[in-house]
Each structure stands twice: as structure tokens, then as C-alpha cells.
N, C-alpha and C positions, 0 to 999 in steps of 0.2 A: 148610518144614522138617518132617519127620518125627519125630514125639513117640510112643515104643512106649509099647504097654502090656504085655503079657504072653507073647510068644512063647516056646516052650518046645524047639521044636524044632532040632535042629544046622542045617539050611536057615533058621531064622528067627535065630540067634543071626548066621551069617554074613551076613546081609540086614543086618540089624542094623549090624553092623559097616563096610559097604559103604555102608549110605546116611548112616550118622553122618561116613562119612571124604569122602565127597562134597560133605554139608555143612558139614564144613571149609573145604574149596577155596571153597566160595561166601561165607563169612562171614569169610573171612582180608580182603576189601574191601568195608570200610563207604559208606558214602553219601556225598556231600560234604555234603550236610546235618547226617551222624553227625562227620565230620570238624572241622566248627565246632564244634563241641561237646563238642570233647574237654579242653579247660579248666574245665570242670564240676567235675570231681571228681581235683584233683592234691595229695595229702599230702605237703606236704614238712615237712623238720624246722623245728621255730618255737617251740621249746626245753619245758622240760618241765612237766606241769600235777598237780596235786597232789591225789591225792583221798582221802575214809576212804568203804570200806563196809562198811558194818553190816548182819551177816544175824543176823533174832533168830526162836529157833526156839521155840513154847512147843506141846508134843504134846499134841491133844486127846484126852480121852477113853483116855488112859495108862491099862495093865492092868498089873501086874506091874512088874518088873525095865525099863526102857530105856535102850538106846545109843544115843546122835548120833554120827553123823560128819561133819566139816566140812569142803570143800577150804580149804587155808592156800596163797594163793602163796610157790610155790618158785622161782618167775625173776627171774633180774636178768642183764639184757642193757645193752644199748646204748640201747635203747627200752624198758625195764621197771625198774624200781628199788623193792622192798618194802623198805620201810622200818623197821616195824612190824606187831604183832599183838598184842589183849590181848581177854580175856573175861570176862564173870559168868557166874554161873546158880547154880542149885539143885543142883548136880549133886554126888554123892557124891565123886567124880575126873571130874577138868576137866585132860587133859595134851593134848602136844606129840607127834605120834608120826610116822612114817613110814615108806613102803613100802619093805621093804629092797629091792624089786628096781629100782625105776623113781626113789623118792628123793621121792615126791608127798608133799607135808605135809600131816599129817590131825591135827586138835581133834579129840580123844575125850573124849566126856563121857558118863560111868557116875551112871543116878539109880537111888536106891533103889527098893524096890516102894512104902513110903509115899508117894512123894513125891504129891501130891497134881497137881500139873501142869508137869513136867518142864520147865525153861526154861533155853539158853542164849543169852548175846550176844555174838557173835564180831564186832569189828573190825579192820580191816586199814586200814593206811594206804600209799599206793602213789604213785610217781609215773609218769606214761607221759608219753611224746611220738612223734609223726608216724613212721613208719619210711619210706625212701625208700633204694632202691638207685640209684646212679650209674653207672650201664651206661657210661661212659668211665674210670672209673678199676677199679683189681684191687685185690683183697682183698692186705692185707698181711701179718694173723696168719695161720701155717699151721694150720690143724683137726690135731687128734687123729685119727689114723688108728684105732683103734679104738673110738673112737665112731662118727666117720663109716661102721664095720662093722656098730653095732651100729643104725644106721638106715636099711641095707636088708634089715634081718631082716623075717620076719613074725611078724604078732603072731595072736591068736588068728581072729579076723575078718578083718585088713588081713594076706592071703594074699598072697604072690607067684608061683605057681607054677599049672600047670593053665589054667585058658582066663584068668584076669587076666596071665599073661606071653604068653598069645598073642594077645589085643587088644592089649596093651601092646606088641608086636615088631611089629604092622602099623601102629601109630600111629606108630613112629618110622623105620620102615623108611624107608633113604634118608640120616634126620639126621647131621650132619656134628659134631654138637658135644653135650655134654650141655645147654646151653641151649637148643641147637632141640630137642630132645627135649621136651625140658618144655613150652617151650611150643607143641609141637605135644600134648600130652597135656592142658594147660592147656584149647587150643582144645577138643580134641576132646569132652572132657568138659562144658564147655560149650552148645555145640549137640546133644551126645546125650544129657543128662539134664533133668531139669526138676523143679523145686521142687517138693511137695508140704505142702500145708498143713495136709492132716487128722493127717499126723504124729504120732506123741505126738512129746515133748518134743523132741530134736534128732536124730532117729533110732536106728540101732542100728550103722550100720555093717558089716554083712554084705557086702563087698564079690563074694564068691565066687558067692554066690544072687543079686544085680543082676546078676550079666552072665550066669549060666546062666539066671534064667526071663527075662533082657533087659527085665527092671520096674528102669528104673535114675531112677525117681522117690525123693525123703527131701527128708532137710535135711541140714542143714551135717558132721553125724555121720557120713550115709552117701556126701552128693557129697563130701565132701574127703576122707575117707577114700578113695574110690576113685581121687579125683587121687594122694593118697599112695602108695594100693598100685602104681598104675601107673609113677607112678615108680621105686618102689623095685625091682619086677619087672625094670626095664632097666639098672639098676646105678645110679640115682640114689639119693644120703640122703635121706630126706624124712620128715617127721613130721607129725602134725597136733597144734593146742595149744589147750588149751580152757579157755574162761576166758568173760568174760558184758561186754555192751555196759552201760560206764555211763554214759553220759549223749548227747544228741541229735546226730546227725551234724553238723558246718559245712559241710558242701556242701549242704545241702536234703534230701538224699534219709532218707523217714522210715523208712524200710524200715530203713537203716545204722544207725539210734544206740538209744539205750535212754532210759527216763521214770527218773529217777533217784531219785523218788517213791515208783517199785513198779517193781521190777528182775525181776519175777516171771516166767519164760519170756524173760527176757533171754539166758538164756546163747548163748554161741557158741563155736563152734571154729574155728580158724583152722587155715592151712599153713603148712609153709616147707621149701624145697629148699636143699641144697647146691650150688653150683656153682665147680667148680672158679678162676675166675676171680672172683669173686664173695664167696665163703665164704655162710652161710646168708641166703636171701634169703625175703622175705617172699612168700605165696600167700594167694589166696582166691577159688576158682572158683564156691562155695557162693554168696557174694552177688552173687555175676553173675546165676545162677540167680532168689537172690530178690527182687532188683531187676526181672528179665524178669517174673516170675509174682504178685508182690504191690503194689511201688510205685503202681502204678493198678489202676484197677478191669477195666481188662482187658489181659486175658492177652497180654504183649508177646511174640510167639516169632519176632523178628529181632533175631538179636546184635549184627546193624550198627544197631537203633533208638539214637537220638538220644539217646535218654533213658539207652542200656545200654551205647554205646560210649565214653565216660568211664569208667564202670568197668571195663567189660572193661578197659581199656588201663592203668591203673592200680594194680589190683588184682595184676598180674603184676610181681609188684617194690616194693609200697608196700602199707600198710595203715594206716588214723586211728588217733591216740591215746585215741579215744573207751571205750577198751573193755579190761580187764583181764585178766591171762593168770593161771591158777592154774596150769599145770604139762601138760606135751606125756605125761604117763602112759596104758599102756593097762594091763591086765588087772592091775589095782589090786586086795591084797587089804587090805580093812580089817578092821584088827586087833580078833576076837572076833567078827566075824560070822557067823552061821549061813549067810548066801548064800556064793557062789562069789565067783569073781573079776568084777571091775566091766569091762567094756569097755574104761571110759572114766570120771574122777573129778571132775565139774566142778559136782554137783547133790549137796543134803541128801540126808543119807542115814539112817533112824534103824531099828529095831526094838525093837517090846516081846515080851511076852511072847505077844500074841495074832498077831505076825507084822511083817514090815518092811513100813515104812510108802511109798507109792507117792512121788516122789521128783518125780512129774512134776503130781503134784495137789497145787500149797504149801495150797490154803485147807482140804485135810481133812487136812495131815502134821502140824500147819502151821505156815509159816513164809514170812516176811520180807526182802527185801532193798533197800536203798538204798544211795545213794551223794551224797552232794554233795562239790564243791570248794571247798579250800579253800586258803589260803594258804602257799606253802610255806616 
């Protein structure tokens, strides 16, 4: 399989394109080896588990005036239910606030210039369970027709138009349904990008510059984001939703679950498509990727491995309840900040006077996050 790094040119972008749709065709049949093994890793529902987590922020070395902002989940599905929110701190005002365009809930906490060492502690209590689509039965509620509009828009980064709708028009050329579509966009994404670890945090999602310099390496920000934009580009709804793993996989795989301990670089973002028969179905090509590139110590790059084709197969219609969703928002503006709009809202966010604080460094912003289960 062919792993790009940087081609830049219009002959290397259609190369690109050609050898990524090639190794489709060879990776759509896994091994029989792979095929035994595909009972490894199957979510199904097994009802619902309860958890609180606590993110506690206390700003070292505060100058001046400082902001917090906090993601507060705003979902409650079928497989998400927030329950609860409650905080302390030191803070001059401590409220409840939200983006008016996208609806993401944000804790703002305003501390004075004396405060001496700016501290809040936000807990949330949540329950999740297993998500599992039924590919023999159809969605029964009808979706919102203007919603389902408002998620093949583009956003700032998650582009649809220009060379992400014409990868996205040769990846489905052909498909007969909007589920072959996807999951031929699922595959393809797949075998043409690859995890990268040196990352900061969970990328940026620039989907327009992965496929024009054809560097279609990140994390979960920038691969599912491009499953996103792809889909969206061919008329499919599709979002991505970002929220943090808490606690350890129950399939084995260490790569999939979070230390509930220290949730520090936990976060993740997940997918999910619309389909017409179906109604929103769960995605995540992102940890296909980092199952293939981090689960061992070396670099798996056959999507039929034994080890990847459980999740491959899984992941297209199913996701663990191991892990919390704060809100499918992009270009998030928090209320009083001197920065611009957010990407994406899933990470602390604070600014003093000497400048906002890095988001993706908790131990010099710094700040905390756990989680344990509990009874519900």
C-alpha cells in the first residue's frame, strides 16, 4: 500500500488519487485469517453506564484579568443522555453560556486581576451506551429536512467544493445508493491516509491543503473531518462530534479507550452520516487509522490485518460507549475572546492578560480531567 507524503503537483495529486482507489479494490478482501477475527471488536447495546467527569482548571502563573472556557455537553441521543452540570471556583462569574450559531455549551468563568490562582471545577454527569446500527431494519422517525441541509454545508475548513468534490465524485463514481457511497468513501479514506503521532493535539482539520499538497497524515480532527467533508461534497449529511474517551476499551484494544485517572489528551472526535434508510449512523475511520499505526509497535499498513479488520468492520455503523460527546460544533465563537472562531470546541480554553493559554499543553494551562463510574 502506498503511504504519500507530500506531492504537490496536479500529476501527483491524480496519482494520489489513482493508487489510493486501487487500494480500495485490494483491501475491500481481507484474509481469512482477518475474517476469524472479526468477533473481536462488535458494540452492541448492553444498556446504559453512568459516569461524572471532572475537569479542574487552576492557571499557573496568572497575570491580569482571566477567562475559562469549558466544553459542557450538549447531546442527548439514543446513546448519550447528560444528566447534569455543576461547578466551583474562584471565579468573579462562573455561568452557562452558548454559541448562538451551533448551540455548543460553554462554562465561563471571569476571575479578577487579584485573584491569586484562578481555579475552576466543572463536573458533568452522563450516561452512554454501545451504539449499533441494524442494517436489516429502517429508520422510522423522519429527520428534519433543514437540518439535514444544514449538514452538507461547509464549514470553515470541512470545505466541499474545488478538488474535495472531485476526489469525492471519483470515489463514488459508479455507487448506486448513498450507503455505497459512504462506504466506499469510508474505505477509501482508510487506506489513503495514515495516523500521525507527532500531531499536536487532535489536528486541525484543513481538509482543502490534505488533498492539494496530498500530506493526508493527522488525527481524528483532520481524518474524519475529511471523511466528513467527503461525504458532504456528494450530498451526503454528515458531521463530526468531539467529545474525549473515558475510560478503557472492553475489546483489549489500548489504543480505543482512555486512563480515567488522567483523561489528558483523551479527547476524540468521532462521525456520523445520515442515510436515508437508516437515519444518523455512527462513523469512525480516524481509529481504524490508529489502531493500524499505534496499537503495536509497528506500523500495521494492511487494513485486512487481523488485528484492524474487526475494527474496520465495526466502526462503519457502531461505536463503544467508552467515551463522551460534548457537541458536533465547528467554528465556535467563545463568548469575549480576543481569538477568532474555534475550529472545533472539545479542549480548555482560557486567556489572561499576557495571552491565551495553549489548550493542547494541560500541565503549563493547567488543567485536569477524570472520570470514574458510577452508579446510576
Amino acid at each position: 500500500m502506498h503511504y504519500p507524503t507530500s506531492p504537490t503537483s496536479p500529476t501527483s495529486r491524480r496519482d494520489l488519487i489513482k493508487t489510493a482507489s486501487a487500494a480500495l479494490i485490494l483491501a475491500r478482501a481481507p484474509s481469512a485469517h482477518a475474517q476469524e477475527a472479526t468477533r473481536r471488536f462488535e458494540p452492541r447495546p448492553e444498556g446504559w453506564r453512568t459516569f461524572e467527569v471532572t475537569t479542574t482548571v487552576q492557571l499557573r502563573e496568572s497575570k491580569g484579568k482571566a477567562v475559562v472556557w469549558l466544553p459542557v455537553p450538549s447531546i442527548n441521543t439514543a446513546w448519550q443522555r447528560t444528566q447534569d452540570s455543576s461547578w466551583s471556583g474562584n471565579g468573579s462569574d462562573m455561568h452557562l453560556a452558548a454559541d448562538g450559531d451551533t448551540g455548543a455549551r460553554i462554562l465561563v468563568a471571569t476571575f479578577d486581576a487579584a485573584t491569586a490562582q484562578p481555579t475552576i471545577v466543572l463536573t458533568h454527569r452522563v450516561q452512554t451506551q454501545n451504539r449499533f446500527v441494524d442494517w436489516s431494519q429502517r429508520a422510522t422517525a423522519p429527520a428534519d429536512p433543514a437540518d439535514l441541509r444544514r449538514w452538507i454545508q461547509p464549514s470553515a475548513l470541512i470545505t466541499t467544493d474545488g478538488i474535495v468534490r472531485k476526489v469525492a465524485t471519483q470515489i463514488v463514481a459508479g455507487a448506486r445508493s448513498d450507503r455505497e457511497k459512504v462506504q466506499r468513501i469510508y474505505d477509501w479514506v482508510i487506506v489513503s491516509t495514515y495516523r500521525e503521532p507527532k500531531v499536536r493535539g487532535c489536528g486541525v482539520g484543513d481538509i482543502k491543503t490534505m488533498l492539494e499538497t496530498g500530506n493526508l497524515s493527522g488525527k481524528c480532527a483532520d481524518i474524519n473531518a475529511l471523511f466528513v467533508g467527503l461525504c458532504r461534497a456528494v450530498g451526503v449529511p454528515a458531521r463530526d462530534i468531539y467529545g474525549i474517551r473515558l475510560v478503557p476499551s472492553a475489546f483489549g484494544y489500548r489504543e480505543l479507550g482512555g486512563n480515567p485517572a488522567s483523561l489528558k489528551g483523551a479527547q476524540h472526535c468521532r462521525a456520523e452520516v445520515y442515510l436515508k434508510a437508516h437515519g444518523w449512523v455512527a462513523m469512525d475511520p480516524a481509529d481504524v487509522t490508529k489502531v493500524m499505526r499505534q496499537e503495536t509497535p509497528e506500523w500495521i499498513k494492511d487494513a485486512g490485518h487481523p488485528l484492524v479488520a474487526p475494527v474496520r468492520k465495526a466502526l462503519f455503523g457502531s461505536w463503544e460507549g467508552n467515551w463522551m460527546a460534548y457537541n458536533s460544533a465547528s467554528n465556535v465563537i467563545l463568548p469575549g475572546a480576543t481569538q477568532g472562531k474555534l475550529a472545533f470546541f472539545m479542549y480548555p480554553q482560557a486567556q489572561t492578560d499576557a495571552g491565551a493559554r495553549d489548550p493542547y499543553d494541560p500541565d503549563s494551562f493547567s488543567y485536569q480531567i477524570t472520570a470514574r463510574e458510577v452508579s446510576s
